[in-house]
C-alpha positions as CSV (number, residue, x, y, z in Angstrom):
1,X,14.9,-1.3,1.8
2,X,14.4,-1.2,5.3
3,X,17.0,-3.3,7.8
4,X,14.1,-5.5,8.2
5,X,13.0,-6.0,5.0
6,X,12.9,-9.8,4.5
7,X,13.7,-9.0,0.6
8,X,16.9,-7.4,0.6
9,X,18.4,-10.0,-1.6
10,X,17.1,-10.9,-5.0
11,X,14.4,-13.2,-5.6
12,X,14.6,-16.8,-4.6
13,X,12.5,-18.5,-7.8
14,X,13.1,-22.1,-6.8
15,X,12.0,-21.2,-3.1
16,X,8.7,-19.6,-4.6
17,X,8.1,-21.6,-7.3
18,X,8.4,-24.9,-4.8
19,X,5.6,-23.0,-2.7
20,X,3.3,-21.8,-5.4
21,X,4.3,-23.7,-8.6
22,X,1.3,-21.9,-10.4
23,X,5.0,-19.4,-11.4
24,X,6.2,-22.3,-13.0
25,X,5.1,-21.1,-16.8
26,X,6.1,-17.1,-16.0
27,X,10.0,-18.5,-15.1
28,X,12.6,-17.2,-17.6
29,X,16.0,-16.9,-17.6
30,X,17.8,-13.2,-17.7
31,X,21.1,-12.9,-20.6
32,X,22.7,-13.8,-17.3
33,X,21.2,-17.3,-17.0
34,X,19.6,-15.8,-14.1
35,X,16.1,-17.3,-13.3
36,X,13.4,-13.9,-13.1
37,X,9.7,-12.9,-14.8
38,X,8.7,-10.6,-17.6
39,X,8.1,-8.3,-15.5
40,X,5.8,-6.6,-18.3
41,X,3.5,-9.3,-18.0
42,X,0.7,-9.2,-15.6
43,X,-0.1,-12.3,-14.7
44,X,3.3,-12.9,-14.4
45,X,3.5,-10.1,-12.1
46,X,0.3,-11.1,-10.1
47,X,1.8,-15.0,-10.2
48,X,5.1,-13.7,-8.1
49,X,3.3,-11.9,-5.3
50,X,1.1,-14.4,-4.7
51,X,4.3,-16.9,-4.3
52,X,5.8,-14.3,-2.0
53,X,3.1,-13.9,0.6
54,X,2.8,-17.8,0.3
55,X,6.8,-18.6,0.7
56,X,7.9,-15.5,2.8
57,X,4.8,-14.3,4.8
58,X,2.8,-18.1,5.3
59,X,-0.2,-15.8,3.3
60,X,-2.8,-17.3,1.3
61,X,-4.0,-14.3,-1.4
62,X,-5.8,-13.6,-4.1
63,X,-7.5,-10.6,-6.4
64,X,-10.4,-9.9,-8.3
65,X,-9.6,-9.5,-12.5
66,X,-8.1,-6.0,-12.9
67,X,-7.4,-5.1,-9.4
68,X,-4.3,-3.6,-8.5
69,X,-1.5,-6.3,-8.1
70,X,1.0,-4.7,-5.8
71,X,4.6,-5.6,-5.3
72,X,4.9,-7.2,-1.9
73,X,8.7,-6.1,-0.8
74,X,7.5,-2.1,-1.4
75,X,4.5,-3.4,0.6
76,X,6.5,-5.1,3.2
77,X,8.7,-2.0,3.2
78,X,5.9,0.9,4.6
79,X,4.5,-1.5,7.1
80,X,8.3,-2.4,8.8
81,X,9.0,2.0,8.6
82,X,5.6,2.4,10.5
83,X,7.2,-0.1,13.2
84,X,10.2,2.0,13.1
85,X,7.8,5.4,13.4
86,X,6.0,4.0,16.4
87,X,9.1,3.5,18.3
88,X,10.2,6.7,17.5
89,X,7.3,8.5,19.2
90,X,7.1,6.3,22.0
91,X,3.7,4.8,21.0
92,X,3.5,1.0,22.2
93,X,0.8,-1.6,23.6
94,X,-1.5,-3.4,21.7
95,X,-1.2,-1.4,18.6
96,X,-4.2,-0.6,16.2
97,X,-3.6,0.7,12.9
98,X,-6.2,1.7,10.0
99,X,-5.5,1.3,6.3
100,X,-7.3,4.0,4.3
101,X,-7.9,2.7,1.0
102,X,-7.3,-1.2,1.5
103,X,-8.2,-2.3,-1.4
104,X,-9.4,-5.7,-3.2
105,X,-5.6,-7.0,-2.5
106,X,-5.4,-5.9,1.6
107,X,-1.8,-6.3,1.1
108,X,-1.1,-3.9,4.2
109,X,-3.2,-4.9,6.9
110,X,-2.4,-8.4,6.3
111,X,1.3,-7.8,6.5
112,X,0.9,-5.5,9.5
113,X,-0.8,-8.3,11.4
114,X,1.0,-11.1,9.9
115,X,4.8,-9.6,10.6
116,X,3.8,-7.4,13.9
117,X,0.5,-8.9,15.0
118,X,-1.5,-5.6,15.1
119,X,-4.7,-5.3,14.9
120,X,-5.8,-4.1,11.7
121,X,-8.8,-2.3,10.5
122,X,-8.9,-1.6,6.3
123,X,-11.6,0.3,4.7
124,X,-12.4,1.5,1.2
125,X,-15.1,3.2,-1.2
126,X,-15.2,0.4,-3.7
127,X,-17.8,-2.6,-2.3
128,X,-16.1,-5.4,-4.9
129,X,-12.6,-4.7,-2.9
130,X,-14.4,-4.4,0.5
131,X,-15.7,-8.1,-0.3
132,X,-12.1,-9.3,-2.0
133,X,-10.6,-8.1,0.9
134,X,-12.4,-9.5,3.7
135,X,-12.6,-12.8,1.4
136,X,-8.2,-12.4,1.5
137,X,-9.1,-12.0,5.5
138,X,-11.2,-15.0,5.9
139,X,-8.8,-17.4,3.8
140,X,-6.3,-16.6,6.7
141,X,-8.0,-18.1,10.0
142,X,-5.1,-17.0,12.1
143,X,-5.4,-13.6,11.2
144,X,-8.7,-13.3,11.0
145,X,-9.3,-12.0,14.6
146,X,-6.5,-9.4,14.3
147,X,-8.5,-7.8,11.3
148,X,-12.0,-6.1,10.2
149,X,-12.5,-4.4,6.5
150,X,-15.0,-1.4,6.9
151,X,-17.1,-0.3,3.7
152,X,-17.1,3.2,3.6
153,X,-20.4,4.9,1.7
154,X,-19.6,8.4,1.5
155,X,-16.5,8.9,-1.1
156,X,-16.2,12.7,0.3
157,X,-15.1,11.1,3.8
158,X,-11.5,9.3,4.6
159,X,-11.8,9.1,8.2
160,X,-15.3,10.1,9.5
161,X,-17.4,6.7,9.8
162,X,-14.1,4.7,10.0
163,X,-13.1,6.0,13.0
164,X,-15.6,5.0,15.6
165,X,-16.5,7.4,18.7
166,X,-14.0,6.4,21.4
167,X,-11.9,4.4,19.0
168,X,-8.4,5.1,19.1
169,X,-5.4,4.1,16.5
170,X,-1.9,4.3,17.0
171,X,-1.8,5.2,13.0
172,X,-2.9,5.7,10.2
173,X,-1.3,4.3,6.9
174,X,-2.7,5.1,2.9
175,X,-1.2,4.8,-0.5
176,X,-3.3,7.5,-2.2
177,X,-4.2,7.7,-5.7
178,X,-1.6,9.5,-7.2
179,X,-2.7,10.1,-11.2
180,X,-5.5,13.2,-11.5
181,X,-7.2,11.7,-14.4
182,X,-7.9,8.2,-16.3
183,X,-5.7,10.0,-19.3
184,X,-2.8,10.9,-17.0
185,X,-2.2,7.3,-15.8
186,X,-2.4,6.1,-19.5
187,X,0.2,8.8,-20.2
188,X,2.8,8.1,-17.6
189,X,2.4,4.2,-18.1
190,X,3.0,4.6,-21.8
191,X,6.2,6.7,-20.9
192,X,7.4,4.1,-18.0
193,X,7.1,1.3,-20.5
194,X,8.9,3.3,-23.0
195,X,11.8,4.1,-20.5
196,X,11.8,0.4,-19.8
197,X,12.0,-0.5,-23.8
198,X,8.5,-2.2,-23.6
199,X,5.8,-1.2,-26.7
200,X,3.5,1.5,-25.9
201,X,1.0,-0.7,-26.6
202,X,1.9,-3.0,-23.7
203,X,-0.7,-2.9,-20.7
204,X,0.1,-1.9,-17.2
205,X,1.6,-4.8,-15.5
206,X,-0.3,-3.9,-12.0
207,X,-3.5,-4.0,-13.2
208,X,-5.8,-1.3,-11.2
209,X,-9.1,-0.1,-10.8
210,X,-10.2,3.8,-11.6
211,X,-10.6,4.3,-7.9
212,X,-7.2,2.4,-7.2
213,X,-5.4,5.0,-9.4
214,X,-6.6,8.2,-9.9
215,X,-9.0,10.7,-8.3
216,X,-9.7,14.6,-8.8
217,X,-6.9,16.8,-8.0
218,X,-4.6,13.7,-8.0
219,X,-2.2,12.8,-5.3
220,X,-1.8,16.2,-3.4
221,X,-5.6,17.0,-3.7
222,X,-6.3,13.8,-2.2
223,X,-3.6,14.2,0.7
224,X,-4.5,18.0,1.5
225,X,-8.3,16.5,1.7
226,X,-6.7,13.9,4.6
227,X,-4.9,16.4,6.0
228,X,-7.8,18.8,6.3
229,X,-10.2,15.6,7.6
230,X,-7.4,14.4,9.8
231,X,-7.5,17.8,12.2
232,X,-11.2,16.5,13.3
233,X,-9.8,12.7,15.0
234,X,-6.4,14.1,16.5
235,X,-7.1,12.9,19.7
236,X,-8.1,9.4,18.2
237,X,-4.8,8.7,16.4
238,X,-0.9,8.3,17.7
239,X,-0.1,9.5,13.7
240,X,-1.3,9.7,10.5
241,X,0.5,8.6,7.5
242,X,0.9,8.2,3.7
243,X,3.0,7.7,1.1
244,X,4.0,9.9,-1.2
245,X,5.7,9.2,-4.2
246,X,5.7,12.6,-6.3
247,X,8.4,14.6,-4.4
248,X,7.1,18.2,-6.0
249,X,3.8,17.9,-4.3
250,X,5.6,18.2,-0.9
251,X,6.0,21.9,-0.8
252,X,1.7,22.3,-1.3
253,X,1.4,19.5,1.5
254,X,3.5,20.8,3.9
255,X,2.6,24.3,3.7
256,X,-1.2,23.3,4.4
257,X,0.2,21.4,7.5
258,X,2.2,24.4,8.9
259,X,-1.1,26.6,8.1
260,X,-2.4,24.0,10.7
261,X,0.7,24.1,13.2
262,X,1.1,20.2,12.7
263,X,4.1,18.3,13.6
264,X,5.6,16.2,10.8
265,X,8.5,14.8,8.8
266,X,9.4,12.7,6.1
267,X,11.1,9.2,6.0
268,X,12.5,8.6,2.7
269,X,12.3,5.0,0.7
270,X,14.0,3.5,-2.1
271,X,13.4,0.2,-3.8
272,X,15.4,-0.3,-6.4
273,X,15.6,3.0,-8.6
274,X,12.0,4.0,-7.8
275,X,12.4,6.3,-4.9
276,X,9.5,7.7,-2.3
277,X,8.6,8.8,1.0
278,X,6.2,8.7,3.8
279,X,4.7,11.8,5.3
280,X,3.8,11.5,9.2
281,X,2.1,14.1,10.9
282,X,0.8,14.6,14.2
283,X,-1.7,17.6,15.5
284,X,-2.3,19.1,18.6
285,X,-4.8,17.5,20.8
Protein backbone atom coordinates (compact mmCIF):
# COMPACT_ATOMS: atom_id res chain seq x y z
CA UNK A 1 0.00 0.00 0.00
CA UNK A 2 1.00 3.37 -0.54
CA UNK A 3 2.65 5.43 2.72
CA UNK A 4 -0.56 7.18 2.63
CA UNK A 5 -2.79 4.58 2.44
CA UNK A 6 -5.17 5.11 5.48
CA UNK A 7 -5.58 1.07 5.46
CA UNK A 8 -2.29 -0.19 6.03
CA UNK A 9 -3.49 -2.07 9.14
CA UNK A 10 -6.15 -4.63 9.18
CA UNK A 11 -9.68 -3.93 9.32
CA UNK A 12 -11.17 -2.12 12.34
CA UNK A 13 -14.86 -4.10 12.43
CA UNK A 14 -16.03 -2.50 15.62
CA UNK A 15 -15.01 1.01 14.18
CA UNK A 16 -17.14 0.12 10.89
CA UNK A 17 -19.65 -1.73 12.24
CA UNK A 18 -20.37 1.35 14.97
CA UNK A 19 -20.68 3.59 11.66
CA UNK A 20 -22.67 1.41 9.38
CA UNK A 21 -24.18 -1.36 11.63
CA UNK A 22 -26.07 -2.66 8.42
CA UNK A 23 -22.27 -5.29 8.70
CA UNK A 24 -23.56 -6.37 11.82
CA UNK A 25 -25.07 -9.89 10.26
CA UNK A 26 -21.79 -10.42 7.68
CA UNK A 27 -19.33 -10.23 11.19
CA UNK A 28 -17.58 -13.65 11.78
CA UNK A 29 -14.91 -14.62 13.60
CA UNK A 30 -11.55 -16.06 11.79
CA UNK A 31 -9.96 -19.76 13.63
CA UNK A 32 -8.10 -16.89 15.22
CA UNK A 33 -10.96 -15.34 17.09
CA UNK A 34 -10.31 -12.57 14.88
CA UNK A 35 -13.49 -10.52 13.86
CA UNK A 36 -13.46 -10.44 9.53
CA UNK A 37 -16.33 -11.33 6.56
CA UNK A 38 -16.83 -14.16 4.14
CA UNK A 39 -15.25 -12.55 1.94
CA UNK A 40 -16.97 -14.99 -0.71
CA UNK A 41 -20.10 -13.41 0.01
CA UNK A 42 -21.26 -10.52 -1.90
CA UNK A 43 -23.27 -8.71 0.05
CA UNK A 44 -20.90 -9.15 2.64
CA UNK A 45 -18.46 -7.79 0.49
CA UNK A 46 -20.69 -4.79 -0.76
CA UNK A 47 -21.72 -4.34 3.28
CA UNK A 48 -17.78 -3.63 4.12
CA UNK A 49 -17.07 -0.98 1.55
CA UNK A 50 -19.94 0.88 2.20
CA UNK A 51 -18.81 0.92 6.04
CA UNK A 52 -15.36 2.01 4.90
CA UNK A 53 -16.24 5.09 2.84
CA UNK A 54 -18.79 5.83 5.76
CA UNK A 55 -16.11 5.30 8.80
CA UNK A 56 -12.73 6.22 6.93
CA UNK A 57 -13.69 8.68 4.03
CA UNK A 58 -17.11 10.55 5.86
CA UNK A 59 -18.76 9.00 2.30
CA UNK A 60 -22.31 8.19 1.93
CA UNK A 61 -22.44 5.24 -1.11
CA UNK A 62 -24.43 3.03 -2.72
CA UNK A 63 -24.84 0.70 -6.03
CA UNK A 64 -27.34 -0.53 -8.31
CA UNK A 65 -27.95 -4.76 -7.98
CA UNK A 66 -25.14 -6.37 -9.83
CA UNK A 67 -22.77 -3.46 -10.26
CA UNK A 68 -19.28 -3.91 -9.56
CA UNK A 69 -18.51 -3.63 -5.73
CA UNK A 70 -14.96 -2.57 -5.53
CA UNK A 71 -12.59 -2.85 -2.66
CA UNK A 72 -12.08 0.62 -1.36
CA UNK A 73 -8.18 0.42 0.16
CA UNK A 74 -7.13 -0.85 -3.79
CA UNK A 75 -9.27 2.18 -4.63
CA UNK A 76 -7.81 4.48 -2.15
CA UNK A 77 -4.50 3.08 -3.30
CA UNK A 78 -4.45 4.43 -7.35
CA UNK A 79 -5.90 7.71 -6.36
CA UNK A 80 -2.90 8.51 -3.36
CA UNK A 81 -0.02 7.07 -6.42
CA UNK A 82 -1.65 9.67 -8.81
CA UNK A 83 -0.89 12.36 -5.98
CA UNK A 84 2.46 10.94 -5.82
CA UNK A 85 2.70 11.09 -9.98
CA UNK A 86 1.65 14.67 -10.04
CA UNK A 87 4.38 15.74 -7.81
CA UNK A 88 6.70 13.87 -9.72
CA UNK A 89 6.14 15.83 -12.88
CA UNK A 90 5.86 19.04 -11.39
CA UNK A 91 2.04 19.41 -12.23
CA UNK A 92 0.23 21.47 -9.40
CA UNK A 93 -2.68 24.18 -8.98
CA UNK A 94 -6.14 23.44 -8.90
CA UNK A 95 -5.90 19.95 -10.25
CA UNK A 96 -8.59 18.32 -12.61
CA UNK A 97 -8.62 14.80 -13.13
CA UNK A 98 -11.04 12.62 -15.52
CA UNK A 99 -12.12 9.02 -14.67
CA UNK A 100 -12.66 7.04 -17.83
CA UNK A 101 -15.02 4.39 -17.04
CA UNK A 102 -16.56 5.69 -13.55
CA UNK A 103 -18.91 3.53 -13.19
CA UNK A 104 -22.36 3.00 -11.14
CA UNK A 105 -19.96 2.91 -7.87
CA UNK A 106 -17.73 6.43 -8.74
CA UNK A 107 -15.46 5.06 -6.23
CA UNK A 108 -12.43 7.14 -7.75
CA UNK A 109 -13.64 10.51 -8.33
CA UNK A 110 -15.26 10.57 -5.04
CA UNK A 111 -12.05 9.66 -3.26
CA UNK A 112 -10.00 11.98 -5.41
CA UNK A 113 -12.11 14.81 -4.28
CA UNK A 114 -12.83 13.63 -0.91
CA UNK A 115 -8.96 12.94 0.16
CA UNK A 116 -7.20 15.75 -2.29
CA UNK A 117 -10.20 18.06 -3.14
CA UNK A 118 -9.78 17.88 -6.94
CA UNK A 119 -12.02 18.43 -9.14
CA UNK A 120 -13.32 15.49 -10.68
CA UNK A 121 -14.97 14.73 -13.90
CA UNK A 122 -16.22 10.70 -14.37
CA UNK A 123 -17.75 9.48 -17.50
CA UNK A 124 -18.93 6.12 -18.79
CA UNK A 125 -20.89 4.15 -21.74
CA UNK A 126 -23.45 2.61 -19.48
CA UNK A 127 -26.59 5.33 -18.77
CA UNK A 128 -27.78 3.13 -15.41
CA UNK A 129 -24.08 3.84 -13.88
CA UNK A 130 -24.04 7.48 -15.34
CA UNK A 131 -27.32 7.92 -13.21
CA UNK A 132 -25.97 5.63 -10.01
CA UNK A 133 -23.04 7.68 -10.11
CA UNK A 134 -24.26 11.09 -10.14
CA UNK A 135 -27.01 9.86 -7.62
CA UNK A 136 -23.51 8.59 -5.19
CA UNK A 137 -22.50 12.48 -6.25
CA UNK A 138 -25.62 14.16 -5.11
CA UNK A 139 -25.87 12.18 -1.75
CA UNK A 140 -22.54 14.00 -0.95
CA UNK A 141 -23.44 17.86 -0.87
CA UNK A 142 -19.96 18.80 -0.01
CA UNK A 143 -18.54 17.22 -2.90
CA UNK A 144 -20.94 17.83 -5.19
CA UNK A 145 -19.34 21.08 -6.62
CA UNK A 146 -15.86 19.39 -6.95
CA UNK A 147 -17.60 16.68 -9.36
CA UNK A 148 -19.65 16.19 -12.82
CA UNK A 149 -20.36 12.54 -14.35
CA UNK A 150 -20.44 12.87 -18.30
CA UNK A 151 -22.59 10.20 -20.33
CA UNK A 152 -20.72 9.18 -23.08
CA UNK A 153 -22.88 7.98 -26.38
CA UNK A 154 -20.40 6.73 -28.68
CA UNK A 155 -18.76 3.34 -27.11
CA UNK A 156 -15.93 3.58 -29.97
CA UNK A 157 -14.71 6.92 -28.18
CA UNK A 158 -12.70 7.14 -24.52
CA UNK A 159 -11.69 10.64 -24.70
CA UNK A 160 -13.38 12.55 -27.64
CA UNK A 161 -16.68 14.26 -26.28
CA UNK A 162 -15.24 14.02 -22.70
CA UNK A 163 -12.70 16.24 -23.21
CA UNK A 164 -14.21 19.55 -23.98
CA UNK A 165 -12.41 22.05 -26.57
CA UNK A 166 -10.08 24.14 -24.28
CA UNK A 167 -10.52 21.88 -21.36
CA UNK A 168 -7.49 20.84 -19.83
CA UNK A 169 -6.74 17.84 -17.13
CA UNK A 170 -3.87 17.35 -15.12
CA UNK A 171 -4.69 13.37 -15.60
CA UNK A 172 -6.29 10.92 -16.63
CA UNK A 173 -7.08 7.70 -14.44
CA UNK A 174 -9.13 4.17 -15.79
CA UNK A 175 -9.38 0.67 -14.52
CA UNK A 176 -10.04 -0.94 -17.89
CA UNK A 177 -11.86 -4.06 -18.53
CA UNK A 178 -9.47 -6.58 -18.35
CA UNK A 179 -11.45 -10.19 -19.43
CA UNK A 180 -11.92 -10.39 -23.51
CA UNK A 181 -15.06 -12.29 -23.24
CA UNK A 182 -18.19 -13.06 -20.88
CA UNK A 183 -16.64 -16.84 -20.87
CA UNK A 184 -13.20 -15.73 -19.90
CA UNK A 185 -14.32 -13.89 -16.73
CA UNK A 186 -16.40 -16.99 -15.75
CA UNK A 187 -13.25 -19.05 -16.32
CA UNK A 188 -10.78 -17.13 -14.25
CA UNK A 189 -13.40 -16.56 -11.35
CA UNK A 190 -14.07 -20.25 -11.25
CA UNK A 191 -10.16 -20.76 -10.94
CA UNK A 192 -9.72 -17.77 -8.27
CA UNK A 193 -12.37 -19.30 -6.16
CA UNK A 194 -10.87 -22.67 -6.52
CA UNK A 195 -7.35 -21.27 -5.48
CA UNK A 196 -9.12 -19.73 -2.61
CA UNK A 197 -10.90 -23.29 -1.64
CA UNK A 198 -14.45 -21.79 -2.41
CA UNK A 199 -17.02 -24.11 -4.81
CA UNK A 200 -16.95 -23.41 -8.39
CA UNK A 201 -20.30 -22.90 -8.04
CA UNK A 202 -19.86 -19.86 -5.82
CA UNK A 203 -20.64 -16.41 -7.51
CA UNK A 204 -18.20 -13.61 -7.97
CA UNK A 205 -18.05 -11.70 -4.82
CA UNK A 206 -17.77 -8.16 -6.74
CA UNK A 207 -20.63 -8.36 -8.60
CA UNK A 208 -20.10 -6.53 -12.27
CA UNK A 209 -21.76 -5.52 -15.23
CA UNK A 210 -20.73 -6.94 -18.91
CA UNK A 211 -19.33 -3.56 -19.67
CA UNK A 212 -17.69 -3.32 -16.13
CA UNK A 213 -15.65 -6.52 -17.00
CA UNK A 214 -14.94 -7.41 -20.30
CA UNK A 215 -14.74 -5.90 -23.77
CA UNK A 216 -13.26 -7.10 -27.28
CA UNK A 217 -9.66 -7.68 -27.36
CA UNK A 218 -9.63 -7.56 -23.49
CA UNK A 219 -7.36 -5.47 -21.39
CA UNK A 220 -4.51 -4.63 -23.89
CA UNK A 221 -7.00 -4.09 -26.80
CA UNK A 222 -8.80 -1.72 -24.81
CA UNK A 223 -5.48 0.16 -23.51
CA UNK A 224 -3.69 0.23 -27.11
CA UNK A 225 -7.35 1.85 -28.29
CA UNK A 226 -6.57 4.70 -25.35
CA UNK A 227 -3.26 4.94 -26.20
CA UNK A 228 -4.03 5.46 -29.85
CA UNK A 229 -7.14 8.04 -28.90
CA UNK A 230 -4.94 9.65 -26.24
CA UNK A 231 -2.24 11.11 -29.14
CA UNK A 232 -5.35 13.43 -30.38
CA UNK A 233 -5.79 15.58 -26.57
CA UNK A 234 -1.89 15.67 -25.63
CA UNK A 235 -1.96 19.16 -25.24
CA UNK A 236 -5.18 18.88 -23.03
CA UNK A 237 -3.78 16.47 -20.33
CA UNK A 238 -0.64 16.70 -17.76
CA UNK A 239 -0.75 12.46 -18.05
CA UNK A 240 -2.74 9.81 -18.83
CA UNK A 241 -3.06 6.77 -16.79
CA UNK A 242 -4.42 3.26 -16.12
CA UNK A 243 -4.08 0.40 -14.37
CA UNK A 244 -2.94 -2.60 -15.48
CA UNK A 245 -3.16 -5.72 -13.72
CA UNK A 246 -2.05 -8.48 -16.36
CA UNK A 247 1.87 -7.98 -16.38
CA UNK A 248 2.27 -9.90 -19.95
CA UNK A 249 0.28 -7.37 -21.77
CA UNK A 250 3.06 -4.75 -21.09
CA UNK A 251 5.39 -5.68 -23.74
CA UNK A 252 2.27 -5.10 -26.67
CA UNK A 253 1.46 -1.72 -24.73
CA UNK A 254 4.65 -0.37 -24.54
CA UNK A 255 5.92 -1.20 -27.85
CA UNK A 256 2.69 0.75 -29.38
CA UNK A 257 3.84 3.71 -27.15
CA UNK A 258 7.45 3.76 -28.33
CA UNK A 259 5.94 3.40 -32.03
CA UNK A 260 4.50 6.81 -30.88
CA UNK A 261 7.75 8.24 -29.15
CA UNK A 262 5.74 8.66 -25.81
CA UNK A 263 7.24 9.11 -22.49
CA UNK A 264 6.18 6.55 -19.81
CA UNK A 265 6.81 4.27 -16.85
CA UNK A 266 5.30 2.07 -14.60
CA UNK A 267 4.63 2.37 -10.75
CA UNK A 268 4.09 -0.98 -9.32
CA UNK A 269 1.25 -1.85 -6.57
CA UNK A 270 0.66 -4.60 -4.20
CA UNK A 271 -2.26 -5.23 -1.99
CA UNK A 272 -2.03 -8.02 -0.26
CA UNK A 273 -0.85 -10.99 -2.66
CA UNK A 274 -2.64 -9.53 -5.64
CA UNK A 275 -0.03 -7.43 -7.35
CA UNK A 276 -0.45 -4.61 -10.30
CA UNK A 277 0.69 -1.54 -11.81
CA UNK A 278 -0.16 1.77 -13.25
CA UNK A 279 1.07 2.84 -16.68
CA UNK A 280 1.57 6.79 -17.14
CA UNK A 281 2.40 8.17 -20.24
CA UNK A 282 2.86 11.45 -21.58
CA UNK A 283 3.17 12.60 -25.55
CA UNK A 284 4.70 15.32 -27.14
CA UNK A 285 2.73 18.40 -27.52
Amino acid sequence: MHPNSLHNLPYDIDALVAAYPRLIPFVIESKTSVKTIDFADSNAVLALNTAILKHVYGVLWAIPKGYLCPPIPGRADYVHHIATILEKEGLKGDIKGLDIGVGANCVYTLLGAQIYDWQMVGCDIDETAVTAATLNVTNNPKLSKSIEIRYQENPANIFDGMIKAHEYFHFTLCNPPFYASKENAERETKRKLRNLGYSENAKRNFGGQANELWCNGGEALFLKRMIKQSIKFRKQVGVFTSLVSKKENLPKIKKQLEKLGAVYYTVEMEHGHKKSRILVWKLNS
